[in-house]
Backbone as CSV, one residue per row, in Angstrom:
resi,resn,N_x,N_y,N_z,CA_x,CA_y,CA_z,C_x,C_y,C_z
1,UNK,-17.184,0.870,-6.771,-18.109,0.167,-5.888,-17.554,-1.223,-5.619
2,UNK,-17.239,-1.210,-4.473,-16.440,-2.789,-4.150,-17.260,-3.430,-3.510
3,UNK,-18.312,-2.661,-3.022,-19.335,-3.849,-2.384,-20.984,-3.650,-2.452
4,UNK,-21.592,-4.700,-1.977,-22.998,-4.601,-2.354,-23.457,-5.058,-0.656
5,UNK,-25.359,-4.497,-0.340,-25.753,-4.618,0.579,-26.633,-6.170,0.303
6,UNK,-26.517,-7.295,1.256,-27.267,-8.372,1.339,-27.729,-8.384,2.722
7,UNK,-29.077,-8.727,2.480,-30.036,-8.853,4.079,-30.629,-10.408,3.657
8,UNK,-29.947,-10.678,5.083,-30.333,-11.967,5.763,-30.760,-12.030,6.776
9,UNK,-32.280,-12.741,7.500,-33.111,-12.494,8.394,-33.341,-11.664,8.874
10,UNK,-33.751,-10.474,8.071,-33.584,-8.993,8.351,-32.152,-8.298,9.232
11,UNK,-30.970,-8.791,8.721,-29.593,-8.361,8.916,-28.959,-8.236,7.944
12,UNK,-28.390,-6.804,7.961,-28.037,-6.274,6.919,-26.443,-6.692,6.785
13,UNK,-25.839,-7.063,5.650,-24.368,-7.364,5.648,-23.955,-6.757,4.542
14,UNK,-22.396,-6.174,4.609,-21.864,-5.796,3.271,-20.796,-7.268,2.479
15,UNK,-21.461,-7.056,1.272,-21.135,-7.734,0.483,-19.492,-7.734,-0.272
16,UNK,-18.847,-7.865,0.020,-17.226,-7.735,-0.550,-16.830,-8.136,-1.828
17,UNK,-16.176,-7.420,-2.386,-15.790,-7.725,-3.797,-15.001,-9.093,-3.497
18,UNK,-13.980,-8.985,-2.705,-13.296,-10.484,-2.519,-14.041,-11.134,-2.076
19,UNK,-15.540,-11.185,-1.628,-15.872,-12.669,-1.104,-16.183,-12.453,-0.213
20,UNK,-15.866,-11.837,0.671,-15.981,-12.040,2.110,-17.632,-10.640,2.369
21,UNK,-18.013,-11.680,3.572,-19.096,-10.333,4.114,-18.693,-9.994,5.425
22,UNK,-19.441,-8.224,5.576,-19.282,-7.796,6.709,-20.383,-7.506,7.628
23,UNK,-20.242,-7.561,8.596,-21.634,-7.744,9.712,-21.140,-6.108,10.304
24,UNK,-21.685,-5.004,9.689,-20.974,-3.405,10.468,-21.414,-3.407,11.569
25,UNK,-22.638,-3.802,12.018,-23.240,-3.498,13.369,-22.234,-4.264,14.482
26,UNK,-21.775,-5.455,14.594,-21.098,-6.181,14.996,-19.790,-6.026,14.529
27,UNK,-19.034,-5.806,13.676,-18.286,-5.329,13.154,-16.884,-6.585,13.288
28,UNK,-17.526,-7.552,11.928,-17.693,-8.757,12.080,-17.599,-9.429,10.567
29,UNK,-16.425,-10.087,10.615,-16.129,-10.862,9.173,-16.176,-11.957,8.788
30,UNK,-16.703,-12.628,7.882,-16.966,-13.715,7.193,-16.029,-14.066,6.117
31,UNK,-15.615,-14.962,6.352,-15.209,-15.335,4.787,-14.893,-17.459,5.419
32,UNK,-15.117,-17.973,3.538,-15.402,-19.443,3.536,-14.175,-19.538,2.646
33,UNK,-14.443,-21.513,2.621,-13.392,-21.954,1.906,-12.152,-21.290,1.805
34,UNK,-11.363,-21.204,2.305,-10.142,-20.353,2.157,-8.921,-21.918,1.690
35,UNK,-9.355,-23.040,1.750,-8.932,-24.284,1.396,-6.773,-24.005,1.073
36,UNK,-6.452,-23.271,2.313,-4.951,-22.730,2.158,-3.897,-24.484,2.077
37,UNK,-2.611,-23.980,1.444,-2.290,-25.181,1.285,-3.003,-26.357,0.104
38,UNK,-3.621,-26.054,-0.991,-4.082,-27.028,-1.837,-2.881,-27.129,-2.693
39,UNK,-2.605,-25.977,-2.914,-1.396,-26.620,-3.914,-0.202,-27.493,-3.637
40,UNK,0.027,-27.456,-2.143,1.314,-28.313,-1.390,0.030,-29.541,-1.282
41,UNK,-1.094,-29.689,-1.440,-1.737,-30.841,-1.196,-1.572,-31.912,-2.473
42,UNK,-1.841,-31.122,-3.688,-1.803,-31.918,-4.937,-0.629,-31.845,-5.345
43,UNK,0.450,-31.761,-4.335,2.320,-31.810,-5.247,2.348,-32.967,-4.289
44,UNK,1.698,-33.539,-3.108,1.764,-34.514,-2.720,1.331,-35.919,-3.638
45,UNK,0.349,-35.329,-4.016,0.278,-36.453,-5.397,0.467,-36.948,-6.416
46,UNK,0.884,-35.530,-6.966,1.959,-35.484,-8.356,1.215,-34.743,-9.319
47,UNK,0.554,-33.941,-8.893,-0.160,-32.723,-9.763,0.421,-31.659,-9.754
48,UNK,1.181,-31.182,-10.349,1.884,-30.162,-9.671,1.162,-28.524,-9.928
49,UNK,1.338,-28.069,-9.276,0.787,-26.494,-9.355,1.076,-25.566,-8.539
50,UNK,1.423,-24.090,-9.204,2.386,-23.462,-9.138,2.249,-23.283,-7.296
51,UNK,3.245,-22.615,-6.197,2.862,-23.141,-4.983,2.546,-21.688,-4.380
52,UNK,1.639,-21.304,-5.277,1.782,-19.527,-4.263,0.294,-19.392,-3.779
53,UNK,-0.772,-20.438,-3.882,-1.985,-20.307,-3.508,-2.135,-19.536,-2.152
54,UNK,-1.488,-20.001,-0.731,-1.722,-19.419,0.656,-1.561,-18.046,0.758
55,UNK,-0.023,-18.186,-0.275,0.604,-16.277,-0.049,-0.448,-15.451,-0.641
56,UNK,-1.312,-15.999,-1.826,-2.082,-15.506,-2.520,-3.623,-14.965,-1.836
57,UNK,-4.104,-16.559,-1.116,-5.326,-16.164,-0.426,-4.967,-15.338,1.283
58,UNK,-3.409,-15.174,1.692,-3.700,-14.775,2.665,-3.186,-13.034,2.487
59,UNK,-2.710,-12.712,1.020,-2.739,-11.386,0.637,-4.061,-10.700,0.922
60,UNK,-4.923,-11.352,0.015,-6.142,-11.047,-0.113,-7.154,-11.169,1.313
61,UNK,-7.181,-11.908,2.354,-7.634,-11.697,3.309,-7.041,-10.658,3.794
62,UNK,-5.706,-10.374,3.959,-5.067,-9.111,5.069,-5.724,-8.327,4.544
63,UNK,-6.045,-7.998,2.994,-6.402,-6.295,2.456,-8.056,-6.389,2.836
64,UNK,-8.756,-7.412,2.961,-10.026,-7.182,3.124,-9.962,-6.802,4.762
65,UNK,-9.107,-7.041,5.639,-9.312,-7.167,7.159,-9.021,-5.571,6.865
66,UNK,-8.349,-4.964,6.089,-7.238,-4.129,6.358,-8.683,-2.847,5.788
67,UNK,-9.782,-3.109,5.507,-10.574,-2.317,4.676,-11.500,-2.493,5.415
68,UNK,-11.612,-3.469,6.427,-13.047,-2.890,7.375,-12.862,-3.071,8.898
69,UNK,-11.332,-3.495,9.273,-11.147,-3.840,10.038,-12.221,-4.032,11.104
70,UNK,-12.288,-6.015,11.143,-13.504,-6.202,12.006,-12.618,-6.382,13.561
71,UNK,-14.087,-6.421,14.295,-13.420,-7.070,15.935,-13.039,-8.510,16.292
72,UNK,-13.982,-9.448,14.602,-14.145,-10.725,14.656,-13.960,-11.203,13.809
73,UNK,-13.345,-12.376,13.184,-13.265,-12.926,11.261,-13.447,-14.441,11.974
74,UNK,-14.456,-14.498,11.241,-15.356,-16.250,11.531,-14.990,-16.401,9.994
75,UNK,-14.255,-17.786,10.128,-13.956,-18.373,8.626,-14.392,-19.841,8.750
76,UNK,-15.810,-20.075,7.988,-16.481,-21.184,7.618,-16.405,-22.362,7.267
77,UNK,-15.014,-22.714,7.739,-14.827,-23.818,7.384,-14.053,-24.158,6.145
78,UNK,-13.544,-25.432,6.160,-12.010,-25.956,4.861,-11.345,-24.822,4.902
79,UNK,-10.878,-24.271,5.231,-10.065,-22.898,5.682,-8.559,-23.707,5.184
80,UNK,-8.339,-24.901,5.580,-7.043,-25.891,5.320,-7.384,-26.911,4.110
81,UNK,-6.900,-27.427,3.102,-7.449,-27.970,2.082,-7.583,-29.638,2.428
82,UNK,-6.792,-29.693,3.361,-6.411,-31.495,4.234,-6.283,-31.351,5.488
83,UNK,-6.453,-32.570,6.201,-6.214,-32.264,7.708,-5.218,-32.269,8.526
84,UNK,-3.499,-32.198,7.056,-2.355,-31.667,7.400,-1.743,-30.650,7.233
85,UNK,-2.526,-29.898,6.124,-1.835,-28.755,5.824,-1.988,-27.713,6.314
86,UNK,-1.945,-27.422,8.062,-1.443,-26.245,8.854,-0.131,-26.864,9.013
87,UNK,0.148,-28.099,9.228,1.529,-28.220,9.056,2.421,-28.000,8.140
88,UNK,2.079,-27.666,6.947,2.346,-27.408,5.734,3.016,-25.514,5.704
89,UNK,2.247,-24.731,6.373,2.220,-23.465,6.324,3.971,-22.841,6.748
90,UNK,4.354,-22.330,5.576,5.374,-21.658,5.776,5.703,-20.690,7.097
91,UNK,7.056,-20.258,7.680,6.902,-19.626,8.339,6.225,-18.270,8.535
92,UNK,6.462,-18.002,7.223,5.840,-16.532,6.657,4.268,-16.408,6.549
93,UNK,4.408,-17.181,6.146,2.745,-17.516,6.046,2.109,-17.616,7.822
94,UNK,2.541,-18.465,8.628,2.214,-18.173,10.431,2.497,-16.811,10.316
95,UNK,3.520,-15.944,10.324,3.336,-14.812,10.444,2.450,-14.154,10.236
96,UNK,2.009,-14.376,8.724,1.302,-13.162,8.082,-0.290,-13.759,8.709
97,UNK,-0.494,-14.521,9.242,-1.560,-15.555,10.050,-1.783,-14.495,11.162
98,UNK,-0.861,-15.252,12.144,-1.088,-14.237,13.507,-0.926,-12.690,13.638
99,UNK,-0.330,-11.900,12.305,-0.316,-10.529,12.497,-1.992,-10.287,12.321
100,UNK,-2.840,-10.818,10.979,-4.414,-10.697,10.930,-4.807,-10.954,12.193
101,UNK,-4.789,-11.386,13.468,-5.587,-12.099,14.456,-5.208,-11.448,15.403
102,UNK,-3.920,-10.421,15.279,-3.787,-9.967,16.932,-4.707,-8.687,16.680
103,UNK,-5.092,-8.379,18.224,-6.279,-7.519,18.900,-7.554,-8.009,17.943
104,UNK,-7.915,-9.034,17.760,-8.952,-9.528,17.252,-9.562,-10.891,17.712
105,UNK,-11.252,-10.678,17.778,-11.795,-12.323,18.132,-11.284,-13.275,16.605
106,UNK,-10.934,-14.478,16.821,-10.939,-15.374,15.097,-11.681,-16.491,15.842
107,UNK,-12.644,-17.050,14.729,-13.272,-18.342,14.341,-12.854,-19.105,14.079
108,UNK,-12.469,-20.349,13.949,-12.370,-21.214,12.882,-13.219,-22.205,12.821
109,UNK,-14.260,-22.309,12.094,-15.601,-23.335,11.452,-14.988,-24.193,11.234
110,UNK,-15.113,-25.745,12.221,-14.478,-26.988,11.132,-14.985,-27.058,10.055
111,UNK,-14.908,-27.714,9.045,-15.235,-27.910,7.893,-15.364,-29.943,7.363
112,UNK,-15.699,-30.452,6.159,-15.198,-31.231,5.333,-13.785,-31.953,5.480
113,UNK,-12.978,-30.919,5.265,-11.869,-31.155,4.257,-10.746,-30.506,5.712
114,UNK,-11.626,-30.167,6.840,-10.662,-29.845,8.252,-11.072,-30.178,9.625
115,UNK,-11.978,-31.058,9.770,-12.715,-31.742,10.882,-11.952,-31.383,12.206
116,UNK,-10.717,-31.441,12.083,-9.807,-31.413,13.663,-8.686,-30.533,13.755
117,UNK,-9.374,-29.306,13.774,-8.498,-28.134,13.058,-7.381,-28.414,14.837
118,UNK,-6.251,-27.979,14.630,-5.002,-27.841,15.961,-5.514,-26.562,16.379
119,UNK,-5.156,-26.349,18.184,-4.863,-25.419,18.994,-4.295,-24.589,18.744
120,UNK,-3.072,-24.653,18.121,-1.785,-24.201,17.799,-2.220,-23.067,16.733
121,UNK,-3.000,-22.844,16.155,-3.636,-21.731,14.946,-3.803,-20.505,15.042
122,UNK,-4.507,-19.913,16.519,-4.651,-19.288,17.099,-5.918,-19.637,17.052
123,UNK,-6.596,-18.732,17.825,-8.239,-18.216,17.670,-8.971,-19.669,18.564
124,UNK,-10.246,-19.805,18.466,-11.122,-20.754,18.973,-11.255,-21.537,18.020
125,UNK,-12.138,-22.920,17.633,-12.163,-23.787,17.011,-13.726,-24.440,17.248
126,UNK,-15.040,-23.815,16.173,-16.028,-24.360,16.614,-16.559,-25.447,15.400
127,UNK,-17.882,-26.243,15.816,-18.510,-26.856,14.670,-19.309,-25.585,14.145
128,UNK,-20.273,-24.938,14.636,-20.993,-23.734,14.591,-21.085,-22.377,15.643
129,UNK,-21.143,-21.011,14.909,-21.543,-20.269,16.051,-22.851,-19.628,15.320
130,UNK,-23.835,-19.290,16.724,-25.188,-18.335,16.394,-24.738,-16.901,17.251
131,UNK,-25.108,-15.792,16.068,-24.509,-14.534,16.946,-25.813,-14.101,16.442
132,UNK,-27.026,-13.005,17.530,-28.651,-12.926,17.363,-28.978,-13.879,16.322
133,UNK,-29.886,-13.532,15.025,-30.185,-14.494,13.986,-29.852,-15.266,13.342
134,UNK,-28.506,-15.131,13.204,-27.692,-15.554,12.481,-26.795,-16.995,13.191
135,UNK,-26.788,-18.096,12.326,-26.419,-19.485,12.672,-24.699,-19.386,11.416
136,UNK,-23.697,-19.302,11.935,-22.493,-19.279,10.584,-22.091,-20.342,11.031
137,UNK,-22.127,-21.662,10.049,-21.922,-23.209,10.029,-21.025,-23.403,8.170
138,UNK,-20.520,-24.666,8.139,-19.773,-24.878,6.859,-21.197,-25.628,5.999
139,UNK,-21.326,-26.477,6.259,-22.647,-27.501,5.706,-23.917,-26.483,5.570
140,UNK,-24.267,-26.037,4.520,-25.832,-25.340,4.305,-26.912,-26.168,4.696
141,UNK,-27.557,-25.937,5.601,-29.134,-27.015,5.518,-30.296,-26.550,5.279
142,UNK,-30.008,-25.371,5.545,-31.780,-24.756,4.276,-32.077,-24.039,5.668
143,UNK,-32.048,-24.382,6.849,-32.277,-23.468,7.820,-32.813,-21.736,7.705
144,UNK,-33.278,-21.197,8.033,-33.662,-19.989,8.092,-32.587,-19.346,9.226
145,UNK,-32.227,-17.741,8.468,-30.755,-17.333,9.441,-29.676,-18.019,9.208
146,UNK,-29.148,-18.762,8.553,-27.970,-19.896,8.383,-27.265,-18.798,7.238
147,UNK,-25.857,-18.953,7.326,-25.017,-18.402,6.642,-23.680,-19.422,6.542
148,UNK,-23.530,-19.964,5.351,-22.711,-21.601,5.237,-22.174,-21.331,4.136
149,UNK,-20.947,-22.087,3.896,-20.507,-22.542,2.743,-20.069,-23.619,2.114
150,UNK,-19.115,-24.296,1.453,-18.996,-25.695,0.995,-19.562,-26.060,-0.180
151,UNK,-20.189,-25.378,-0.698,-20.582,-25.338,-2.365,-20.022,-24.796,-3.167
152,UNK,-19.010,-23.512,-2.990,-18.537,-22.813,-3.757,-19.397,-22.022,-4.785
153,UNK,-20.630,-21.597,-4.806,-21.151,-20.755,-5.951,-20.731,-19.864,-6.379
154,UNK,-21.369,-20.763,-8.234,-20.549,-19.758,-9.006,-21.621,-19.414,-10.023
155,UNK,-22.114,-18.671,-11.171,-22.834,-17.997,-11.785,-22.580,-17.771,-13.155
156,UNK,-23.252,-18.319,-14.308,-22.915,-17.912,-15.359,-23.587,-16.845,-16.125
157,UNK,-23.532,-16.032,-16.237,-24.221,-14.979,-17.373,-23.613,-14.723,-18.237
158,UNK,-24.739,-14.053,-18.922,-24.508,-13.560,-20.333,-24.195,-11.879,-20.423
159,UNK,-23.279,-11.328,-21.225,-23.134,-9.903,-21.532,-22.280,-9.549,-22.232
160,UNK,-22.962,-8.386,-23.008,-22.425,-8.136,-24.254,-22.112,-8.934,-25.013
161,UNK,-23.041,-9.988,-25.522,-23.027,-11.133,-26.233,-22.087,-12.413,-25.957
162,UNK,-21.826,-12.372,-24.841,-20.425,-13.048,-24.396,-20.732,-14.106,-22.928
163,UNK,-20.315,-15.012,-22.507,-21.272,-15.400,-21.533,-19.833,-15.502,-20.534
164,UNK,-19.771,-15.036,-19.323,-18.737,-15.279,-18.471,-19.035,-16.256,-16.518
165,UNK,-18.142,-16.830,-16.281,-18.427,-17.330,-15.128,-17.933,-16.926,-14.085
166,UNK,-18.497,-16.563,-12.777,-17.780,-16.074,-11.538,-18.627,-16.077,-10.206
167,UNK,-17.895,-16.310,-9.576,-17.932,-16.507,-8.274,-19.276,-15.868,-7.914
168,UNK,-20.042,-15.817,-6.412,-20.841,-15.271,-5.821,-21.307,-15.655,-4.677
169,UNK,-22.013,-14.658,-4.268,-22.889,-15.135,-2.881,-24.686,-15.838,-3.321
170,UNK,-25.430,-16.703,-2.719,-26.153,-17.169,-3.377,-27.231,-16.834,-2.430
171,UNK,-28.272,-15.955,-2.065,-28.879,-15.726,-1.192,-30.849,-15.656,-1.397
172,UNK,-31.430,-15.772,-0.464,-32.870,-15.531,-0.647,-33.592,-14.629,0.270
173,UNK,-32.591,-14.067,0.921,-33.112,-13.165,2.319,-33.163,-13.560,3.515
174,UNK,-33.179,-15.210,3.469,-33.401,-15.997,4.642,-32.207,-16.560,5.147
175,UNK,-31.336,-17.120,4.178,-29.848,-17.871,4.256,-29.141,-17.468,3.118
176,UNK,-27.965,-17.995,3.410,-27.224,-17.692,2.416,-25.951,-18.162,2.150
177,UNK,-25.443,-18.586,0.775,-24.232,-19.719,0.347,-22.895,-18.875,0.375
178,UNK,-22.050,-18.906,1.051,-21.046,-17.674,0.558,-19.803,-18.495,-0.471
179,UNK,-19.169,-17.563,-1.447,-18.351,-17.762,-2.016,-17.375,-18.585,-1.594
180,UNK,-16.621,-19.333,-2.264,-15.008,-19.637,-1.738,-14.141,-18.354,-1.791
181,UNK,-12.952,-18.746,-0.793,-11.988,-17.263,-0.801,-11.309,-17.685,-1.408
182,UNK,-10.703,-18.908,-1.348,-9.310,-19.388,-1.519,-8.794,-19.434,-2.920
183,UNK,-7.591,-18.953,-3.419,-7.443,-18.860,-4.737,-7.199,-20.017,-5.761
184,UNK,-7.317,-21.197,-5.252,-7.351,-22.177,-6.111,-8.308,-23.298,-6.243
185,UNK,-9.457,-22.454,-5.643,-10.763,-23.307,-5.113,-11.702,-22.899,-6.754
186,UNK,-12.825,-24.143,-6.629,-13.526,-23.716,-8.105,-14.953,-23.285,-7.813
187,UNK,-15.764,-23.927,-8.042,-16.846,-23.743,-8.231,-18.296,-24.524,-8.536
188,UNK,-19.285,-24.684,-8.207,-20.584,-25.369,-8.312,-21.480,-24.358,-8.850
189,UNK,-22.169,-24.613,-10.006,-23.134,-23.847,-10.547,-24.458,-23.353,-9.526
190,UNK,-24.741,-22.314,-9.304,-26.238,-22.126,-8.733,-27.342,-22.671,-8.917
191,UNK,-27.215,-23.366,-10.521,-28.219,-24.083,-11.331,-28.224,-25.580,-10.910
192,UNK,-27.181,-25.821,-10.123,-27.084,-26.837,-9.528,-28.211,-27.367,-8.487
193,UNK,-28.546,-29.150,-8.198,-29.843,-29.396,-7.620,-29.723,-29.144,-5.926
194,UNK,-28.054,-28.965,-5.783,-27.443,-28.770,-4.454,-27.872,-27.374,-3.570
195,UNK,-28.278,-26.332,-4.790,-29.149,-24.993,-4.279,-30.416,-25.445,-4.302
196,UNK,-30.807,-26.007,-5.434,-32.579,-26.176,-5.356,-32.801,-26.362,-3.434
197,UNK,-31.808,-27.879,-2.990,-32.246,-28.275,-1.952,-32.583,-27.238,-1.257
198,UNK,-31.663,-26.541,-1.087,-31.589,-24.873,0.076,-32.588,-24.185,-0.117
199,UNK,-32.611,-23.926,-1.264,-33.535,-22.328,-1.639,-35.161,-22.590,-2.130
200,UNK,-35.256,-24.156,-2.564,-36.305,-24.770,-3.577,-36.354,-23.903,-4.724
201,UNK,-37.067,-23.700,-5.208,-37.227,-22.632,-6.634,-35.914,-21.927,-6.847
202,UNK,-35.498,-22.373,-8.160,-34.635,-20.937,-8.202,-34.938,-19.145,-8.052
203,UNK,-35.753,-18.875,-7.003,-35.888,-17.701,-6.523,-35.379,-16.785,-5.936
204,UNK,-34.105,-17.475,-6.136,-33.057,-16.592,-4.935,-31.947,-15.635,-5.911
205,UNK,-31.270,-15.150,-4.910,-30.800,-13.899,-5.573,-28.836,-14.193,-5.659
206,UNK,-28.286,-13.944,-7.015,-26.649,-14.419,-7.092,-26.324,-13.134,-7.068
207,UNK,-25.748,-12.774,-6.100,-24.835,-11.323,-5.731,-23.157,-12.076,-6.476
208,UNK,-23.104,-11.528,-7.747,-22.074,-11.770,-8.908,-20.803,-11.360,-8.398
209,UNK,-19.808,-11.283,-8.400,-18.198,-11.113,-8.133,-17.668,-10.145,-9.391
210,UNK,-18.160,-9.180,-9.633,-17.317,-8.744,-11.111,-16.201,-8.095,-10.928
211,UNK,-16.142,-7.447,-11.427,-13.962,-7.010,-12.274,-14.101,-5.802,-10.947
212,UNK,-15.396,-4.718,-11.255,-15.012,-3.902,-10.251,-16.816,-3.603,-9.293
213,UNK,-17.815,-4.358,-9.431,-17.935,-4.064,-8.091,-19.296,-5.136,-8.098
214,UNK,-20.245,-5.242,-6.950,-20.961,-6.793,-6.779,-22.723,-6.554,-7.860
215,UNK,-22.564,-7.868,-8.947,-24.047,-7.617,-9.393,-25.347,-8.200,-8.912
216,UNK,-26.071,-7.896,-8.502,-27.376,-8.775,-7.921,-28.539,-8.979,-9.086
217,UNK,-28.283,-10.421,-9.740,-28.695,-11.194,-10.191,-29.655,-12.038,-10.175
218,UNK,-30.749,-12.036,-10.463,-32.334,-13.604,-9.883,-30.989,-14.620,-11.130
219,UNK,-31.205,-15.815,-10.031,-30.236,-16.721,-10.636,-31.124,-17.465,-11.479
220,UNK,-32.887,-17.036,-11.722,-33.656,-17.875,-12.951,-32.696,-17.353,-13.857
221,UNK,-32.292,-15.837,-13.925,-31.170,-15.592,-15.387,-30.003,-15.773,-15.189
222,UNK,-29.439,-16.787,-14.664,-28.319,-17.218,-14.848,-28.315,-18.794,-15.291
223,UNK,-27.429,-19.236,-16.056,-26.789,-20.605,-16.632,-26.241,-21.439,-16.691
């Protein structure tokens, strides 16, 4: 089981083990934070870390495109970790870029951390798009229909006496926080006051990231 069903404003989406959701009716992909290029960002500063993050997160996008192949992949924003590093992107890496995007609509959500994304990328370049109910923006505002990211939620539970942390989607039926993609991106607790704002009560539901397929969680039991 690689994926789980989440309904938002009565729209049904599949939930992806990597992160990403799918809109089948529209036939239509999501995925956030993809923050490519962080590791060529912090060797600029003298942090060094190992440099395979892009090849890494853009493996993992091709196999998710490659498993539901949409008509559309709207990516939510910080997609770039700075507002140089498309210049940064190997040649291989443009390649393996524009092979995902041909015969396909692409998004790109400014973001934070990518305010003035280049032409040169392919695809369109919005602040937000609304497709029927649904509003897909980077900044969450509690909106009803809104589907955002920029928090990174992540989830702690407990099992088999053991307590582990991971990724998720953070949802209440109405909106919803999506995961980071990107492989060197971290994480913000759900328990955090940054969901309260969104959701108020912790009443909402953490669709979990596990080893092999998605858990739906009330994040009151999570930590």
């Amino acid at each position: 089981m690689r994926a789980s069903k989440v309904t938002i404003s009565d729209v049904t989406f599949v939930a992806d083990l990597s992160g990403a959701l799918f809109w089948q009716e529209q036939r239509l992909l999501v995925v956030s934070d993809l923050h490519l290029e962080k590791g060529s960002s912090f060797a600029k500063r003298g942090v060094l870390l190992p440099p395979y993050d892009t090849v890494a997160t853009l493996s993992r996008l091709a196999a998710v495109i490659a498993r539901h192949d949409p008509r559309m992949v709207i990516a939510l924003g910080d997609s770039f970790h700075d507002r140089n590093a498309h210049e940064r992107l190997s040649a291989p890496d443009r390649d393996a870029l524009s092979a995902m995007q041909a015969r396909r609509d692409w998004i790109w959500i400014s973001g934070n951390h990518d305010p003035a994304l280049p032409s040169d990328l392919g695809g369109a370049v919005a602040s937000e798009v609304a497709i029927g109910p649904i509003a897909f923006r980077h900044e969450p505002t509690g909106k009803a229909g809104e589907i955002a990211g920029h928090l990174h939620p992540k989830a702690r539970v407990a099992t088999r006496g053991r307590s582990m942390e991971r990724r998720c989607f953070a949802s209440d039926g109405e909106r919803a926080v999506m995961p980071a993609f990107g492989a060197y991106t971290g994480g913000l607790s759900i328990r955090d006051m940054a969901f309260a704002k969104i959701f108020g009560a912790p009443g909402f539901m953490a669709h979990v990231l596990g080893d092999n397929r998605v858990h739906t969680i009330a994040a009151s039991r999570c930590y």
